[in-house]
C-alpha positions in Angstrom: -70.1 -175.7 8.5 -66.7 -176.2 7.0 -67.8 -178.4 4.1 -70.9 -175.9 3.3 -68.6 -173.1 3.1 -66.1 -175.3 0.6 -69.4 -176.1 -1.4 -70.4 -172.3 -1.8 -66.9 -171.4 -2.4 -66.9 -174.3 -5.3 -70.0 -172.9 -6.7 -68.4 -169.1 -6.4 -65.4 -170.5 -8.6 -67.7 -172.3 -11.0 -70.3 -169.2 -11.6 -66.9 -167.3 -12.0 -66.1 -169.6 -14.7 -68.7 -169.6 -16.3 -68.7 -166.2 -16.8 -65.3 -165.7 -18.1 -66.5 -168.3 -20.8 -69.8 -166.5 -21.4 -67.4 -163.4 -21.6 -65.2 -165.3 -24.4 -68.2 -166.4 -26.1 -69.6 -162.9 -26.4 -66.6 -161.1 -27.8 -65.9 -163.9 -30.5 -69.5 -163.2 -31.7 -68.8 -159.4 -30.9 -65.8 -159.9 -32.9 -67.4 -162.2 -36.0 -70.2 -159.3 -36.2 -67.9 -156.2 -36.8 -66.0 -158.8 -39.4 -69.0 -159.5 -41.3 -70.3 -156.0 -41.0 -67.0 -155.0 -42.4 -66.9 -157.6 -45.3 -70.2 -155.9 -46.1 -69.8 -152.9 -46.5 -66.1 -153.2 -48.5 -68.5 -155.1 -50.9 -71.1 -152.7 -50.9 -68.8 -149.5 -51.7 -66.6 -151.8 -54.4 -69.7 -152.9 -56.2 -72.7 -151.4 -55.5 -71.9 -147.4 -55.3 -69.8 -148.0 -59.1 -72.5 -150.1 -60.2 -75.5 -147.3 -59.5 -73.0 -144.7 -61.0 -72.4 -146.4 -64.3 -76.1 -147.0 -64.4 -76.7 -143.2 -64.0 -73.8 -142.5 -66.2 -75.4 -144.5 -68.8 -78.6 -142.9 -68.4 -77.3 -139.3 -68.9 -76.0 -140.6 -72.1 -79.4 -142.3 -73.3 -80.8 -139.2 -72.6 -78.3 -137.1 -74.3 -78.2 -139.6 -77.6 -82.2 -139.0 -77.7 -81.9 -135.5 -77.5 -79.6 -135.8 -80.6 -81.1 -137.9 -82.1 -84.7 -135.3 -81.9 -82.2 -132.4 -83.0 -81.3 -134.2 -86.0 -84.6 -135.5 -86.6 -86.3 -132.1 -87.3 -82.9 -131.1 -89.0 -83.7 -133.3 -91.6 -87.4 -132.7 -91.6 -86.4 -129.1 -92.2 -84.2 -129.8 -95.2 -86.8 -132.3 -96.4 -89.0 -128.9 -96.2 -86.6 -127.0 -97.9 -85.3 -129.4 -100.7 -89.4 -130.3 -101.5 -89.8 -126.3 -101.3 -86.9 -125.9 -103.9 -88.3 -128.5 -106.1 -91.7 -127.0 -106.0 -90.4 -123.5 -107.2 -88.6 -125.1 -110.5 
């Protein structure tokens, strides 16, 4: 009975050991995921966020260029109007 009990008490140790190893393993993977996670999102609020604002930044200006552009587009229409009005009345 002696040596059965020293061979349960050996595998008791060894399952214990195991599990602090299995316990090591899990929290450097815990701990490689939170890192990576981390590296991810600093890279995604540096580059990303500033890169979809500048892209809507340049877009409000597109659009405000084209709406000057069409203001000054029927300006001149209206002077061409005016001058071919001017010229008609001479």
């Amino acid at each position: 009975m002696d040596r059965l009990e020293y061979i349960q008490e050996l595998q008791e140790k060894s399952y214990q050991h195991t599990k602090k190893q299995s316990i090591i393993i899990n929290n450097f993977f815990s701990l490689i995921t939170i890192v990576i996670i981390s590296i991810t999102i600093i890279l995604y609020v540096s580059y990303v966020v500033p890169a979809q604002k500048s892209k809507k930044d340049r877009e409000i200006k597109r659009i405000e260029q084209e709406k000057f552009f069409d203001k000054r587009a029927k300006e001149r229409e209206l002077s061409h109007k005016l001058n071919q009005k001017k010229e008609d009345n001479k």
